[in-house]
KOLZALO-471706 format. One record per residue (C-alpha): x, y, z. Coordinates in steps of 0.5 Angstrom, whole numbers, padded with zeros to 4 digits, always signed. Layout:
N
XYZ
...
REM end
This chain:
127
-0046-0053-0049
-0039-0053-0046
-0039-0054-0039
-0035-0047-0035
-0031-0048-0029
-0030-0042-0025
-0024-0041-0021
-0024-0034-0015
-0020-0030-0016
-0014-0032-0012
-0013-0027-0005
-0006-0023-0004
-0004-0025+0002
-0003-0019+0005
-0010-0016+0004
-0011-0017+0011
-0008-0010+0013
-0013-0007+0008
-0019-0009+0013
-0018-0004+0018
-0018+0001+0013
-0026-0002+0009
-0031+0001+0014
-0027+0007+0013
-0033+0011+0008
-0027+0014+0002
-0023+0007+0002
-0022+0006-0005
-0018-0001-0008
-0014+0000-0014
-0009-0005-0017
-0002+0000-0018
+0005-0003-0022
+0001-0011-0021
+0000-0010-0013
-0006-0007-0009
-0007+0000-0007
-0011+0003-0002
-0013+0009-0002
-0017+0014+0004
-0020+0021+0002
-0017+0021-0005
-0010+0020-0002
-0006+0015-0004
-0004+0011+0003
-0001+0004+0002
+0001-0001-0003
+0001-0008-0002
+0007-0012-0007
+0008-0019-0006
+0014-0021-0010
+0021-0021-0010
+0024-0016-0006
+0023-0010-0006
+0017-0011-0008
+0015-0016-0002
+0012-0012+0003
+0008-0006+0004
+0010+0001+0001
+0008+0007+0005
+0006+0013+0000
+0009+0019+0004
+0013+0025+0002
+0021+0025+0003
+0020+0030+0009
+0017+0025+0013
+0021+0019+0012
+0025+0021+0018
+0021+0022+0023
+0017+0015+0020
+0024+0012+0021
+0024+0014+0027
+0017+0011+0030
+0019+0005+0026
+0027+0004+0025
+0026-0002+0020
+0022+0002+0015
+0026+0004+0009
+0027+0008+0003
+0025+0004-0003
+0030+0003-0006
+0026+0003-0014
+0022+0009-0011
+0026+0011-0007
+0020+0017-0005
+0016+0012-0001
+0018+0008+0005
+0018+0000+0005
+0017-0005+0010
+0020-0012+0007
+0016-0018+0010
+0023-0021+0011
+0023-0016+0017
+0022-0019+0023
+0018-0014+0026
+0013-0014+0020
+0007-0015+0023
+0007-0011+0028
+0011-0005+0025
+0005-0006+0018
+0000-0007+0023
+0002-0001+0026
+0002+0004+0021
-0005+0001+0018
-0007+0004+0025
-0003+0010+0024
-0007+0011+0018
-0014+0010+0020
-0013+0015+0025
-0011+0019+0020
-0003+0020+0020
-0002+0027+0016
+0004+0024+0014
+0002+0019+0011
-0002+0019+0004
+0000+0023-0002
-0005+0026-0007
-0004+0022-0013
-0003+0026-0020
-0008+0026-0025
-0009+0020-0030
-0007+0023-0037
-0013+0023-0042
-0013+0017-0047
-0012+0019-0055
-0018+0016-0059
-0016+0012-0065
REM end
């Protein structure tokens, strides 16, 4: 019999933003585009990229009409410039933890702006 070896599963260094969103009943983790997504009550809210930028960060579900009155709590979020519908926070930002803090708790208190409804996974075909 072979000898297995386990390795855990390695951390994403972000997931500490997630923890204030875990004791809340409708948290939902997901892997989005190789990065992990939190979502509350159905709404897709957060998503963690630990990357290259742009994808080095923490990117805010949000529509369009809310990006300027986000940016204007928060100056150093920024329009993705991939999907350019979501506001990012880059970890090379100087204020990243504050900011990414801030926006969490903005979340847990349940910020209108923030969350989007996620569309409908299309049926796959059965071969």
């Amino acid at each position: 019999m072979k000898d297995f070896k386990f390795q855990a599963k390695a951390a994403h260094p972000l997931e500490w933003l997630f923890e204030p969103l875990e004791c809340q009943s409708t948290y939902i983790r997901r892997k989005m585009f190789g990065c992990e997504a939190a979502y509350l009550n159905g709404r897709l809210m957060l998503i963690l990229a630990a990357g290259e930028e742009p994808w080095n960060g923490v990117l805010i579900a949000t529509s369009r009409e809310f990006h300027a009155e986000l940016q204007s709590q928060w100056a150093c979020l920024l329009s993705h410039p991939v999907l350019g519908k979501w506001l990012y926070l880059s970890q090379n930002d100087p204020e990243f933890e504050s900011t990414a803090v801030a926006v969490v708790a903005s979340v847990v208190r349940g910020d209108g702006r923030i969350g989007v409804e996620p569309k409908p996974r299309k049926k796959r075909k059965r071969v």
